[in-house]
C-alpha positions in Angstrom: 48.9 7.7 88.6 48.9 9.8 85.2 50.9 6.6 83.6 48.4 4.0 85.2 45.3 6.1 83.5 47.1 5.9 80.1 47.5 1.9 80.6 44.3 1.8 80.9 43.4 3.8 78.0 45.5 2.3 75.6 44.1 -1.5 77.2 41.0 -0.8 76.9 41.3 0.4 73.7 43.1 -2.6 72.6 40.5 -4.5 74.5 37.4 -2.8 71.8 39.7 -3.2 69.0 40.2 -7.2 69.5 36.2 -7.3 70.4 35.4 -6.0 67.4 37.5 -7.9 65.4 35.8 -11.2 66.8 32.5 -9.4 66.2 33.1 -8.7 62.6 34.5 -11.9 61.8 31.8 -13.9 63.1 29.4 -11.3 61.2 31.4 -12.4 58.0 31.4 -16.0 58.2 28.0 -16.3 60.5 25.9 -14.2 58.5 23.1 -17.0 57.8 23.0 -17.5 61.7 23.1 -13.5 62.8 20.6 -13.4 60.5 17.9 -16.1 62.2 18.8 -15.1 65.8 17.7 -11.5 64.5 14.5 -12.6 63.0 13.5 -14.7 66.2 13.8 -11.3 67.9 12.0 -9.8 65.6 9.3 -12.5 65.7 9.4 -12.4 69.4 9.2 -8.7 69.7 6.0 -8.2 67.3 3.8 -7.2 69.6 5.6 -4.8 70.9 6.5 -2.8 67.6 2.9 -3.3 66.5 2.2 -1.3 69.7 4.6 1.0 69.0 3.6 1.0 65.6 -0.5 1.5 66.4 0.6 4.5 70.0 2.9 6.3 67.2 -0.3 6.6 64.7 -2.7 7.2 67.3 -0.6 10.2 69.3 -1.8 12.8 67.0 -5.6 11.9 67.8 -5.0 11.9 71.9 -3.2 15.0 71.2 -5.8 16.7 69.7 -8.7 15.5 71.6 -6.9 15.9 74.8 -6.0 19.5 73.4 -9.1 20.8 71.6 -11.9 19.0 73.4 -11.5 17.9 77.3 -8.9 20.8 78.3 -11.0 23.4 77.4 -14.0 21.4 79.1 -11.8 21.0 82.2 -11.5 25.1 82.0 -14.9 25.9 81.3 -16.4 23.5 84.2 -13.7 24.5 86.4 -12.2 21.1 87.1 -9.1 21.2 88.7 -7.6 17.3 87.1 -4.8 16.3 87.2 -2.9 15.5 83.2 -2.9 12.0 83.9 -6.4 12.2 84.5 -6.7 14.1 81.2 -4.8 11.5 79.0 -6.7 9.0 80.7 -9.9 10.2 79.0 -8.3 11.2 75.8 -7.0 7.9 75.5 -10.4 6.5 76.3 -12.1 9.0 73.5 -9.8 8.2 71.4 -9.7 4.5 71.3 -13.7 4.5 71.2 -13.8 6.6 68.5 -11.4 4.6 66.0 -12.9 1.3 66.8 -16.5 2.6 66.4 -14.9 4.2 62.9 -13.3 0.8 61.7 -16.3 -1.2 62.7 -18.9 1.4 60.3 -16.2 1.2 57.9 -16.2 -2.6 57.4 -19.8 -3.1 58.2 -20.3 -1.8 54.8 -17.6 -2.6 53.4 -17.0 -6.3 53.4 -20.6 -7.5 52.8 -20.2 -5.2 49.2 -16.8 -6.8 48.8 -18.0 -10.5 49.4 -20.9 -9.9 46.9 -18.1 -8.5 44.7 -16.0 -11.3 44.2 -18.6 -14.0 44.8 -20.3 -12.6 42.1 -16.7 -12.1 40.1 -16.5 -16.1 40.6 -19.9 -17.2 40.1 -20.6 -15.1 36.3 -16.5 -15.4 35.7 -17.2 -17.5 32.5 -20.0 -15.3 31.2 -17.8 -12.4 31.9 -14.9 -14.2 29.1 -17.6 -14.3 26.9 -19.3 -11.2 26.9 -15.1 -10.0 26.6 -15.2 -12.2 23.5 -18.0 -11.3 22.3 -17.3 -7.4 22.6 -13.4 -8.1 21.0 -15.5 -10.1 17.9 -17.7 -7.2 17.6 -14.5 -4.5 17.2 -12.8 -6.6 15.2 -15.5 -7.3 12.7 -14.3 -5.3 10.5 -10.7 -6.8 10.4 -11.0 -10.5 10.3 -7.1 -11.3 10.4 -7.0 -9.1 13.3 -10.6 -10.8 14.8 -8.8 -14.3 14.1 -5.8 -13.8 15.7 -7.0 -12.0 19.1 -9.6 -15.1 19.3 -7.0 -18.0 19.0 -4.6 -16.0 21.7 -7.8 -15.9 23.8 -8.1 -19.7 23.2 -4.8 -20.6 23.2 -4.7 -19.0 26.8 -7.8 -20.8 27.9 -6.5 -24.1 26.5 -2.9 -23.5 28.6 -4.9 -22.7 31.5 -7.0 -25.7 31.6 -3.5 -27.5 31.2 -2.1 -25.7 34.4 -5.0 -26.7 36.4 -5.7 -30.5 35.6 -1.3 -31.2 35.3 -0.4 -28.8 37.9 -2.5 -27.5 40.4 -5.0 -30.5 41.1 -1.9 -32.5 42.0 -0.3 -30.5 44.3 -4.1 -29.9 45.9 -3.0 -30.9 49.4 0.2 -28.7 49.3 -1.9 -25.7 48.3 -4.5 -26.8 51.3 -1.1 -26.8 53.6 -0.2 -23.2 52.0 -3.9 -21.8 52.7 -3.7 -23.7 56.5 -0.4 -22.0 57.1 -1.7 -18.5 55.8 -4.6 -18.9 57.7 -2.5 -19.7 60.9 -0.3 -16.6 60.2 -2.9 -14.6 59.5 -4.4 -15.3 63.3 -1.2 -15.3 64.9 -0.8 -11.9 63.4 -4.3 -10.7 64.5 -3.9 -11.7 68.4 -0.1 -9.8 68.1 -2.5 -7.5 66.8 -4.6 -7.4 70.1 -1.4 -7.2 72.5 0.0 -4.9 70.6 -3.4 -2.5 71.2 -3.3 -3.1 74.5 0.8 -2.3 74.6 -0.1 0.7 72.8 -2.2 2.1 75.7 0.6 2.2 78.0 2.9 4.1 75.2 0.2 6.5 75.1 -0.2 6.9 78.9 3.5 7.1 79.2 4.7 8.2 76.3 6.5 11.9 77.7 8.0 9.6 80.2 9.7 7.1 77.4 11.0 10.7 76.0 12.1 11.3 79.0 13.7 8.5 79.5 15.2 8.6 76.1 16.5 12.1 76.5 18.5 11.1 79.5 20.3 8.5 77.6 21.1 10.3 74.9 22.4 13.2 77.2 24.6 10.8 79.2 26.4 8.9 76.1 27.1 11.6 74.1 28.4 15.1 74.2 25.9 17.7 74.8 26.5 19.0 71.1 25.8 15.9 69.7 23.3 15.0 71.8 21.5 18.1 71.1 21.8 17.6 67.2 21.1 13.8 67.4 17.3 15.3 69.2 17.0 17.9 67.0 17.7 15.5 64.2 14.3 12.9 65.6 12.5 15.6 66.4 12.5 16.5 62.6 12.4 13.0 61.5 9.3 12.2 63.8 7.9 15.7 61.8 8.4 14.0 58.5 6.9 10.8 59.0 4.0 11.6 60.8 3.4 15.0 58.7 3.8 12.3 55.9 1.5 9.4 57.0 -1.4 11.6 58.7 -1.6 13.6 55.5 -1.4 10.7 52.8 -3.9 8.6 54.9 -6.2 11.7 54.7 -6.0 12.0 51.2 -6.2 8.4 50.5 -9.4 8.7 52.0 -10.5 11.8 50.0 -9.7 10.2 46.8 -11.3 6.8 47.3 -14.7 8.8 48.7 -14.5 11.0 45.6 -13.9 7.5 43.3 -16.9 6.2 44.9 -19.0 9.2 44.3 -18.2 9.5 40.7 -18.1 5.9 39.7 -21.3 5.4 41.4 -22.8 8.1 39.6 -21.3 6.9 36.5 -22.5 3.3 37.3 -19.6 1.3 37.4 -19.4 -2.6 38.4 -18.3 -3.0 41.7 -18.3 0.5 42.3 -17.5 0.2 46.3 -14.6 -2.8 45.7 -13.2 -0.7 43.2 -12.8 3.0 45.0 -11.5 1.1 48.3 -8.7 -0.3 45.7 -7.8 2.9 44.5 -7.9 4.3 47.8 -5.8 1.9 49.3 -3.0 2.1 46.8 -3.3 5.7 46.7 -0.6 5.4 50.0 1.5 4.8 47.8 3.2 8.2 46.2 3.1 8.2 42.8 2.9 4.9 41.3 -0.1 4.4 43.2 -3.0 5.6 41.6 -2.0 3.3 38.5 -1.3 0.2 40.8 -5.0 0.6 41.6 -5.9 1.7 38.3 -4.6 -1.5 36.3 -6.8 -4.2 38.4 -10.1 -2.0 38.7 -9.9 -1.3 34.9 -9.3 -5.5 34.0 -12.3 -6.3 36.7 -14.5 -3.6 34.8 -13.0 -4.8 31.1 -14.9 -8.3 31.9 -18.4 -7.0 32.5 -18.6 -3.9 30.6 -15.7 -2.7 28.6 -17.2 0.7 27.8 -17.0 1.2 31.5 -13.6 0.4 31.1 -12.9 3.1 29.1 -14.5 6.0 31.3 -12.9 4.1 34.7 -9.5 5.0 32.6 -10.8 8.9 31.8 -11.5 9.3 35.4 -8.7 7.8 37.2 -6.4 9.9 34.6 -8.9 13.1 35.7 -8.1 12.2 39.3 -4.6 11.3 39.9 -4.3 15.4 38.0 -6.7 16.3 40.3 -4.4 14.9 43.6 -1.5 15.5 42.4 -1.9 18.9 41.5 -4.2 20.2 44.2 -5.9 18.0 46.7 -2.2 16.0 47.3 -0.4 19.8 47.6 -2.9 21.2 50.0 -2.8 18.2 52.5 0.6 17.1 52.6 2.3 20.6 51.5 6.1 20.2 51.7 6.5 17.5 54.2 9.0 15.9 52.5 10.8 18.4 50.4 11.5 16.3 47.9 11.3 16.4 44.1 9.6 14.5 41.8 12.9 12.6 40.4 14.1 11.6 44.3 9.9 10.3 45.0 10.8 7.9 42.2 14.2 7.0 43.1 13.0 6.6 46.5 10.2 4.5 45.6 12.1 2.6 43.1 14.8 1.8 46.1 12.9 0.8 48.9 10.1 -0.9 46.7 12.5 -3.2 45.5 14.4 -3.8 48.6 10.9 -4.3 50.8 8.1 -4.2 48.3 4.8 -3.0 49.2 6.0 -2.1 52.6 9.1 -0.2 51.0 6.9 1.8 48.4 4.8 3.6 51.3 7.6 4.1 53.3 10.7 5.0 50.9 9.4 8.7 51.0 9.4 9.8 54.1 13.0 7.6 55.1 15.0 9.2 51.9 13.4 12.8 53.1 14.9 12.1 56.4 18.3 10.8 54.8 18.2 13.6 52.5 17.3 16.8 54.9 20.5 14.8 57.1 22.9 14.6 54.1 21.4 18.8 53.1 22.2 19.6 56.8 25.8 18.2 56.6 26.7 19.7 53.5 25.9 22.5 54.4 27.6 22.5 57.7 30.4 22.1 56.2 30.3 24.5 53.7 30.0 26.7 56.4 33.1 25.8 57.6 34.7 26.8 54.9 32.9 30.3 54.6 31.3 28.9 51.6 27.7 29.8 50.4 25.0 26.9 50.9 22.5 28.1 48.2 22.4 25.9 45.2 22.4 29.0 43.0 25.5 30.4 43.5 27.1 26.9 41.9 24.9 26.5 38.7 27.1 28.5 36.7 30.3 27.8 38.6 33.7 27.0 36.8 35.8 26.8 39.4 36.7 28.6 43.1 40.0 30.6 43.1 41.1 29.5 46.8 43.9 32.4 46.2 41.8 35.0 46.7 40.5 36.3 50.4 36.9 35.7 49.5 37.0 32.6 47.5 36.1 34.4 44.3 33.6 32.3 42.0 34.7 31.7 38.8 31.5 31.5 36.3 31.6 29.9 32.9 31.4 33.2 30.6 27.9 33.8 29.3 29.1 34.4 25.8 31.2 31.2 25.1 29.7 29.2 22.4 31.5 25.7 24.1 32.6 26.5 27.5 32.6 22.6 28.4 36.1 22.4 26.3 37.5 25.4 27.3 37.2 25.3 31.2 40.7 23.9 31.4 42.3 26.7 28.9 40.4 29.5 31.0 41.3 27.8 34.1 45.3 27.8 33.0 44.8 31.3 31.8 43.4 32.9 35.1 46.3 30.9 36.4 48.9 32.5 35.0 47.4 35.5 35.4 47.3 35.7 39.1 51.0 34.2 39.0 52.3 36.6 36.6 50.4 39.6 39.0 51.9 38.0 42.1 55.4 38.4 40.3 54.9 42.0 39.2 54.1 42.8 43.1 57.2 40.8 44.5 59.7 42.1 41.8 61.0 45.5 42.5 60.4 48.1 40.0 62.9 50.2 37.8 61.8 53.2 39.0 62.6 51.9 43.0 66.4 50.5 41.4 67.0 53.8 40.4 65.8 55.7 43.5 68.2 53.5 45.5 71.2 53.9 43.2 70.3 57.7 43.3 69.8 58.0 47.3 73.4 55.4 47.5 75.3 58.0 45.5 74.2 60.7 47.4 75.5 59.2 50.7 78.6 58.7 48.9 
């Protein structure tokens, strides 16, 4: 019986060996077709994540409302309700509350836009003038300088005209199909929109079930270790991202009303188009506030370049202002991340997504990172080694001779110890060999006590 079980072992084993083979050779040479069956799903499968998507954003509002506003009601009035009954409500709230939020938002919001950028197009040739006339005026007192920045600015205008009447009126009908297509996509992705809401109300309803349910699997695939370190590990990344989107989204807001405020005071163009800009990119860590800066400074550089100039002063005043106390306060230490890895995490992901990759590089390299700081220092700990980073700043090397793993440090009055780590390192060598000598060797001293205690016997 014991010899059948191994036969089995050892065939299935075989069995997942050969399977994977196949699998990894048709990954290799079938990557083009992998790669459109998995975008089909994807396709396929969109309403679904945007539901996921929209129930994961909105869980921290039916939390809150169902934990701050209708169960102390249910106490105070004495209502004995069931939680289903509860979440019901809370879901209800909720759901009322964002959609009456989104509909004041862009009741005001798009009519100033429209005006915006009809007016943008409608005065766009009186806005190149007034720019020229403004550069003419700077550069009066430099005429080579004047000359030269007005035949760019005609030589651009002349290459322009070129583009449209050679290129672009043309290919009129292919850029009517583009706009048709977009337009189609743009609907398509507004009714996965709608299914996706209503997909997102049964998350919410159901959603300690789905953990539930997610918990169970885990717990019956993998060993109870693991499967406690593989919860405790989304439990932490489901901290970081919504600790990370909740709080930036917040602040985003905070900064475009405050850009609104000031650049309506200050009576900049455009003022409401503009501080929605800024807001907007303001998701993005970092890089965003210039993102929004660049456009909002070249639509006010048109109408009044003066305005231009004080735009710059304040956007400079308040990415300070957000990055060293209103960003700080909000979002704390969500991501426990320095400055360098935001950049290197926003210079990955932006470039291997884009837009999408900028907002959300942050929060996935935390998550990577707090996994990679947990293993290292796992096993570090395995090796009854210390896991704070300041024990190794000044390290030279461990002496794994030694009981307690003595730690070498570079000495603090070497002039160069980069050169002469390998001398000291052969020097502390020898020293320990020569020491483990002297203790093996038998002493003079012990020779003689044994000749003396030999003749005695004698």
């Amino acid at each position: 019986m014991k010899n059948n079980k191994e036969y089995i072992k050892w065939g299935l084993t075989a069995f997942f060996v050969i399977l994977g083979a196949f699998a990894s050779y048709y990954v290799i040479f079938h990557l083009d077709s992998l790669s459109a069956a998995l975008n089909n799903i994807f396709v396929i499968l969109m309403p679904v994540i945007d539901g996921l998507i929209l129930a994961y954003l909105l869980t921290p509002l039916v939390n809150a409302t169902e934990r701050t506003i209708l169960k102390p009601i249910y106490k105070a009035l004495k209502i004995e309700g069931k939680k289903s009954q509860r979440r019901f409500l809370s879901i209800i709230v909720t759901v009322v509350v964002v959609l009456w939020a989104l509909y004041g938002f862009f009741s005001i919001v798009i009519p100033q836009i429209y005006n915006s950028i009809r007016t943008i197009i409608e005065q766009f040739p009186s806005y190149i003038n007034t720019l020229s006339t403004w550069i003419s005026e700077l550069l009066n007192d430099n005429p080579a300088i004047e000359k030269n920045v007005v035949d760019l600015i005609n030589k651009y205008s002349i290459d322009l005209e070129d583009f449209i009447n050679s290129k672009l009126i043309p290919q009129l009908n292919s850029v009517i199909m583009a706009i048709s297509m977009s337009a189609y996509s743009v609907f398509k992705e507004f009714w996965n929109l709608i299914i996706g809401f209503i997909i997102s109300i049964y998350v919410l309803g159901s959603k300690e079930l789905f953990a539930a349910q997610g918990k169970k699997i885990v717990y019956a695939f993998l060993p109870i270790d693991s499967a406690n370190r593989f919860i405790s590990n989304v439990r932490f990344a489901n901290k970081t991202f919504g600790g990370f989107f909740v709080g930036k989204i917040l602040d985003s807001i905070i900064i475009g009303i405050i850009c609104f405020i000031v650049t309506s005071i200050l009576g900049t163009p455009f003022s409401v188009l503009i501080s929605l800009i800024i807001g907007v990119t303001n998701i993005i860590p970092f890089f965003g506030p210039f993102l929004g800066a660049i456009p909002s400074i070249l639509l006010i550089l048109f109408i009044d370049p003066l305005q231009a100039v004080y735009f710059l002063i304040f956007v400079i005043i308040l990415q300070q202002l957000d990055g060293n106390f209103i960003g700080p306060k909000i979002l704390g230490s969500s991501t426990g991340l320095s400055s360098f890895w935001v950049i290197f995490a926003i210079t990955l992901f932006g470039g291997i997504w884009g837009i999408f990759g900028m907002i959300v590089g942050v929060p996935i390299f935390a998550i990577l990172f707090a996994f990679t700081k947990s293993l290292v220092e796992s096993r570090l700990a395995s090796r009854d080694l210390p896991q704070d980073t300041s024990k190794y700043l000044r390290l030279l090397y461990i002496d794994d001779k030694s009981k307690s793993k003595e730690f070498v440090e570079f000495p603090h009055n070497a002039k160069k110890p980069i050169p002469q780590i390998s001398k000291i390192v052969v020097k502390e060598r020898e020293k320990k060999i020569h020491a483990d000598e002297n203790e093996n060797k038998p002493s003079k001293d012990s020779d003689e006590k044994k000749g003396d205690s030999k003749d005695h016997l004698e």
